[in-house]
C-alpha positions in Angstrom: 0.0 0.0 0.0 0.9 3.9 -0.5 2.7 5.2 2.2 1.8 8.5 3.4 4.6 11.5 4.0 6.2 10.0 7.2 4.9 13.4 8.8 1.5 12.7 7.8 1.9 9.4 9.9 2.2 11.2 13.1 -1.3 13.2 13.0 -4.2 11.7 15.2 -7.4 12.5 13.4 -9.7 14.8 14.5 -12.5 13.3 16.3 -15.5 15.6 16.6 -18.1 15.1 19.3 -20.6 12.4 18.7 -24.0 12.8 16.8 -27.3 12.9 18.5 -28.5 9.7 16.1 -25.2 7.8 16.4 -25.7 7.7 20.4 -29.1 7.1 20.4 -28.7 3.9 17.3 -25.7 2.6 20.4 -28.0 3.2 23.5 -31.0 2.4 22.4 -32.8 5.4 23.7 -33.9 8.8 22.2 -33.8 12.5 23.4 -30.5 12.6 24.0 -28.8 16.1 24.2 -25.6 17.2 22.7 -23.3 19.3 24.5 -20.3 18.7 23.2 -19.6 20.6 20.2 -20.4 24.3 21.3 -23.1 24.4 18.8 -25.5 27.3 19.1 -29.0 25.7 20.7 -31.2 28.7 19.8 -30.1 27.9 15.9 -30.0 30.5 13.1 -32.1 33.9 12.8 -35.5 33.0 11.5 -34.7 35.2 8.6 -32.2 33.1 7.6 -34.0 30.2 7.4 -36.7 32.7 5.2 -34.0 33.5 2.8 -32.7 29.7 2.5 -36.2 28.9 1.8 -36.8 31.4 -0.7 -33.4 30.5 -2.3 -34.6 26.8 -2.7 -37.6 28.0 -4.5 -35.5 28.5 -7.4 -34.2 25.1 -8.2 -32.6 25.9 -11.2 -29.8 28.0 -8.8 -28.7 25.0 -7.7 -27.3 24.0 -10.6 -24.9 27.3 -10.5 -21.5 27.9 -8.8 -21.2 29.8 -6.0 -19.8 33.8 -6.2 -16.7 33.0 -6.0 -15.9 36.2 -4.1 -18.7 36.4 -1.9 -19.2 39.8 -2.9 -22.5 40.1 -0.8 -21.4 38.4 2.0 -18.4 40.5 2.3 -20.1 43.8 1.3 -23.0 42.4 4.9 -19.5 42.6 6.6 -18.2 45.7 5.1 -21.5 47.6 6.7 -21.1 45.5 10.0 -17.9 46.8 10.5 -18.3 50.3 9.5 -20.9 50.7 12.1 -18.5 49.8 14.4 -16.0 52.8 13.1 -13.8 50.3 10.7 -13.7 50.7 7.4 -12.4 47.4 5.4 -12.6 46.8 2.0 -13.5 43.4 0.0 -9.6 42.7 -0.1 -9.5 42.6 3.3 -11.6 39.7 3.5 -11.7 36.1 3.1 -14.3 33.5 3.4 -14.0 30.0 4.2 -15.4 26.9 4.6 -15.8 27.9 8.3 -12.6 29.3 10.0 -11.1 26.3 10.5 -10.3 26.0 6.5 -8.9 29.8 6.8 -6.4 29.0 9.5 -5.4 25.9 7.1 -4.9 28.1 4.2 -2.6 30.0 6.3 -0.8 27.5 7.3 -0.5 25.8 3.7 0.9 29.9 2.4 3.2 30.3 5.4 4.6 27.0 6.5 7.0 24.8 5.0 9.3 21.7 6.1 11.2 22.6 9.5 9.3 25.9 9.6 7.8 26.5 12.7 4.8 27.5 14.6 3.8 28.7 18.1 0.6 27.4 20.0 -0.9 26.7 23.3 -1.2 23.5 24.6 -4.6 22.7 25.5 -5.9 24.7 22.6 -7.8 23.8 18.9 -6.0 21.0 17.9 -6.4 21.9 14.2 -3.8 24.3 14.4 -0.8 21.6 15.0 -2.5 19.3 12.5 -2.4 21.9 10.1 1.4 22.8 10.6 2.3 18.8 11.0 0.7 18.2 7.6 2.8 20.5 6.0 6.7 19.3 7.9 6.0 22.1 9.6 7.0 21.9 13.6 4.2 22.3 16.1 6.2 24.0 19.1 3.3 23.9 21.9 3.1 26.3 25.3 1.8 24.8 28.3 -1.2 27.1 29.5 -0.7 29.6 32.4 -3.9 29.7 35.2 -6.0 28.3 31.9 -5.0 31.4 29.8 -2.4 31.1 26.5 1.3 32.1 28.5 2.5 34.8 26.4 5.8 35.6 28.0 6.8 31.6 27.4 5.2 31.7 23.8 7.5 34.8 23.1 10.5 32.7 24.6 9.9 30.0 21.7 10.3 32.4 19.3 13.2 31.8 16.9 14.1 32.7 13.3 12.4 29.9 11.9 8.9 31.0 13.3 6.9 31.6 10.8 3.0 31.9 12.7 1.8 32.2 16.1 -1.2 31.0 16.9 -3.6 32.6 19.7 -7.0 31.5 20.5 -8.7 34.2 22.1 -10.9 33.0 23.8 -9.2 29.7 24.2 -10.9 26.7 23.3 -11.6 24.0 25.2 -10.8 26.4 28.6 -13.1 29.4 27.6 -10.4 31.9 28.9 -9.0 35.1 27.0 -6.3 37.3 27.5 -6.3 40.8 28.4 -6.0 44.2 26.6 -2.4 45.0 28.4 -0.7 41.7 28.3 -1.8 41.0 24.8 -0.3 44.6 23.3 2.8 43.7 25.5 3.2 40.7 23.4 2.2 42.1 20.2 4.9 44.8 20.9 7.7 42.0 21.1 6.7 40.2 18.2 8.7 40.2 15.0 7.3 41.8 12.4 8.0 39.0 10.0 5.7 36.6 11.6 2.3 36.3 11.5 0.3 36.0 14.3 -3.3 34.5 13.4 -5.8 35.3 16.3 -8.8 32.8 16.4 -12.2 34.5 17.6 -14.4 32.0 17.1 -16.4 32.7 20.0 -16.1 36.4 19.5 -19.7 37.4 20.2 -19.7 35.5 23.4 -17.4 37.7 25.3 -18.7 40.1 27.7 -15.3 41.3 29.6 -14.8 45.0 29.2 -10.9 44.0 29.2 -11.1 41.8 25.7 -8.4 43.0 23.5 -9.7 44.5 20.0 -7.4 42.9 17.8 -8.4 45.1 14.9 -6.7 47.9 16.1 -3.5 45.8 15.4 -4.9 45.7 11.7 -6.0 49.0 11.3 -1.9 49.4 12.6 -0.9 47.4 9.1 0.4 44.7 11.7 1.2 41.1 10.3 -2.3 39.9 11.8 -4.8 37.4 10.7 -8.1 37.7 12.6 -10.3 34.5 12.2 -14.3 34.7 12.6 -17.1 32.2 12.0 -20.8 31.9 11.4 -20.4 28.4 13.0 -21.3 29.3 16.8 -23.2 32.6 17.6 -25.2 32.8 14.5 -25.5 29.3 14.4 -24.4 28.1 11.0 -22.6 25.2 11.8 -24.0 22.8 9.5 -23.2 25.6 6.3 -19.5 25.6 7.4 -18.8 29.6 6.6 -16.3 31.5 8.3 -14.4 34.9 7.4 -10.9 36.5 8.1 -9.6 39.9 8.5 -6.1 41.1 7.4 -4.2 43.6 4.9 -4.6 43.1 1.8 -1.2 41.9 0.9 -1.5 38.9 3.4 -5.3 38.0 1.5 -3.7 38.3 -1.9 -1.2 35.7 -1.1 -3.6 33.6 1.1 -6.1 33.3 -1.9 -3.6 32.2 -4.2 -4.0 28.9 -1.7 -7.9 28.8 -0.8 -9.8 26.6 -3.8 -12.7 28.2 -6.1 -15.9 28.1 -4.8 -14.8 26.9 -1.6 -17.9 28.6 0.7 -21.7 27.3 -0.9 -24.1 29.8 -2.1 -26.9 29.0 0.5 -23.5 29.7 3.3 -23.2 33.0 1.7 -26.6 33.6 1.8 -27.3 32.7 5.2 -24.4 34.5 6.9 -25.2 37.7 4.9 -28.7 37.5 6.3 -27.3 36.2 10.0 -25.2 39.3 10.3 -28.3 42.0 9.7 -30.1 40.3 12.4 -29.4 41.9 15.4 -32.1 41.2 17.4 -31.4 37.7 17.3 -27.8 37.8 18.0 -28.8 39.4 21.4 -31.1 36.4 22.0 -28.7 33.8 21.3 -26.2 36.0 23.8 -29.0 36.7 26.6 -29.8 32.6 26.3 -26.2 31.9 26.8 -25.2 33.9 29.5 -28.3 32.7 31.8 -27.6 29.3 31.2 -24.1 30.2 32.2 -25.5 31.6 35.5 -27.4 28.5 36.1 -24.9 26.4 35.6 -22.4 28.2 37.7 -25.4 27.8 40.4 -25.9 24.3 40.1 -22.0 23.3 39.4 -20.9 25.4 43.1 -23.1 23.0 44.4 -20.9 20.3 43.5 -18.4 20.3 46.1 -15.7 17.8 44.5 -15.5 19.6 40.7 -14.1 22.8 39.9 -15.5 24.9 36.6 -13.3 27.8 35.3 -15.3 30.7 34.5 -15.8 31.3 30.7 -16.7 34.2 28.0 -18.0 31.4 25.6 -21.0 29.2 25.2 -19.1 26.4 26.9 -17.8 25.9 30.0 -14.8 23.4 31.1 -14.9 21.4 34.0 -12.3 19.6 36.0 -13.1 15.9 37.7 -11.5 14.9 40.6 -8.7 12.5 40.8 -10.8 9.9 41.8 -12.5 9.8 38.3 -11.3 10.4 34.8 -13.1 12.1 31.9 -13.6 9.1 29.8 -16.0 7.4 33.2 -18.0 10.8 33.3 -18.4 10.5 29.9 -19.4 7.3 29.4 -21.8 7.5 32.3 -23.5 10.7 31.5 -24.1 8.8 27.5 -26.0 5.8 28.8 -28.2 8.9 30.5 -28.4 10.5 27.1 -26.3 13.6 27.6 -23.4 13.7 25.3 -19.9 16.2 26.7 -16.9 15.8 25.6 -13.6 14.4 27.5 -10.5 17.2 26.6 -7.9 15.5 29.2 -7.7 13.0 31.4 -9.6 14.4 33.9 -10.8 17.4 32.3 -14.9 17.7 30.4 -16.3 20.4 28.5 -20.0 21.4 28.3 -21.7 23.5 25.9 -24.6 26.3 27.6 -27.6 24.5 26.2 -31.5 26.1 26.3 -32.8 25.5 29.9 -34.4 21.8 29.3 -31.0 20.9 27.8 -28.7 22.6 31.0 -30.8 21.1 33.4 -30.7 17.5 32.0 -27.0 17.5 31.8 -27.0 19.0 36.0 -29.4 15.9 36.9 -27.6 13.4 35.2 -24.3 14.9 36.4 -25.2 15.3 40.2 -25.6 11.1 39.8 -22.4 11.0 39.4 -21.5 13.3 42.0 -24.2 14.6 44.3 -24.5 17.9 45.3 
């Protein structure tokens, strides 16, 4: 048989969180919940699903290729960000088949054999996938107090660092950094890397203190800033994501991303999602008081400890006594799917009340409280 590149061999495979219908074919039972993959409960803006609808009325579009630029979608996210005082232009944006493709991309433009790339470790394991797949070395920083440890990522800087990842805020710990320390490091980095800040849970954040990482753009800084449609506005299933940066670093990052790569029903749906206002601050309102209940319920719980998050997950350490993989297990055969991100670590999307509350009754079987 074909033998792969040798560093090809030494990726694991991403394994996302199970499916509602795969659990419930294994278990035998139905109504399970899935909190596992931060996926937005609420769903999309109702006028989203008007204009998919009205899209599908028109069969024969089907048969067409997408825009290729997404010149609607990006012109939605020209106006977005103009209201907010920042004035972008179309070559200053790139879509994607969700973020996650974007950050690939990058990685494919930037990184070559023995090139290398800074992350923290836990963090998205895409990003060392990504840099593995291309030779690249993954060099990974242990997190500080659950928060990416900039002054040890700026330690493993060397001339072969080419990108520099930063998750902010972090998945699976649902921690960011702060305005000061975060211009502190962007002060010591090299101009000649590129530092690609994932926001994927941007719209979750309510700390006053988030850095805005488009000032460092608006500064003509080496900056990729990464966005999706995927969690707040609840696109998941479209896969469409965008990204921010000078135009020189779009140019060469398109020469890399494949035609038609985001679906026109994506583009029409994000486009839509980001006019809707009204239900953006629904899905956030939802989120942040299933948040408080959870807090409630989990500080009841003497033996676990939750760190406080600004996403639409929260991540929960076991106690020594019992590993993530038992939690997990047990809470399936009750029909509430998590998902295990260390050995003793699990992390728990904010589901609508019904869904919170089943996961706090099947966990307190595990553990009282």
């Amino acid at each position: 048989m074909i033998k792969p590149l040798s560093y090809v061999e030494k990726i694991q495979p991403y394994i996302p969180g199970k499916p509602i219908k795969e659990v419930e074919r294994e278990i035998g039972i139905k109504g399970c919940i899935k909190l596992a993959s931060n996926e937005n409960p609420v769903g999309p803006s109702p006028e989203v699903i008007n204009a998919i609808k009205d899209f599908l009325s028109k069969p024969v579009e089907l048969g067409r290729y997408p825009e290729g630029s997404g010149y609607e979608l990006k012109n939605a996210l020209c106006e977005l960000f103009l209201k907010k005082g920042i004035q972008l232009s179309h070559d200053e944006i790139i879509l994607g088949n969700g973020s996650n493709e974007l950050l690939d991309i990058a990685v494919r433009t930037y990184i070559g054999p023995g090139d290398e790339a800074i992350m923290a470790q836990p963090s998205f394991v895409v990003y060392s996938m990504s840099v593995i797949a291309q030779g690249g070395i993954a060099c990974e920083v242990p997190l500080k107090d659950y928060r990416h440890n900039l002054e040890e990522m700026l330690k493993k800087v060397t001339d072969k660092t080419k990108i520099i990842f930063i998750a902010n805020p972090n998945n699976p710990t649902g921690t960011i950094n702060y305005k000061k320390e975060f211009g502190e490091f962007m002060k010591a980095i090299p101009d000649n890397i590129l530092v690609i800040i994932d926001e994927a849970y941007y719209e979750y954040v309510r700390e006053p203190d988030y850095p805005d990482s488009l000032e460092y753009f608006k500064d003509g800084r080496d900056i990729l800033i990464l966005r999706t449609f995927s969690k707040a506005y609840g696109l998941a299933s479209l896969r469409i994501g965008y990204g921010i940066a000078k135009k020189e670093i779009i140019t060469e990052i398109n020469k890399i991303r494949q035609p038609f790569n985001t679906n026109t029903i994506a583009q029409i749906a994000a486009e839509i999602a980001v006019k809707d206002d009204e239900h953006l601050k629904k899905v956030i309102e939802i989120n942040e008081n299933g948040k408080k209940y959870l807090y409630s319920e989990l500080d009841k719980i003497s033996e676990i400890k939750y760190i406080p998050t600004q996403t639409n997950f929260i991540y929960i350490i076991l106690p020594d006594k019992m590993s993530s993989k038992e939690v997990f297990d047990t809470l399936l055969i009750q029909g509430v799917i998590v998902r295990p991100v260390g050995p003793a670590e699990i992390r728990v999307t904010i589901g609508l009340p019904d869904e919170n509350k089943a996961f706090i009754s099947a966990f307190k079987k595990i553990f009282g409280g």
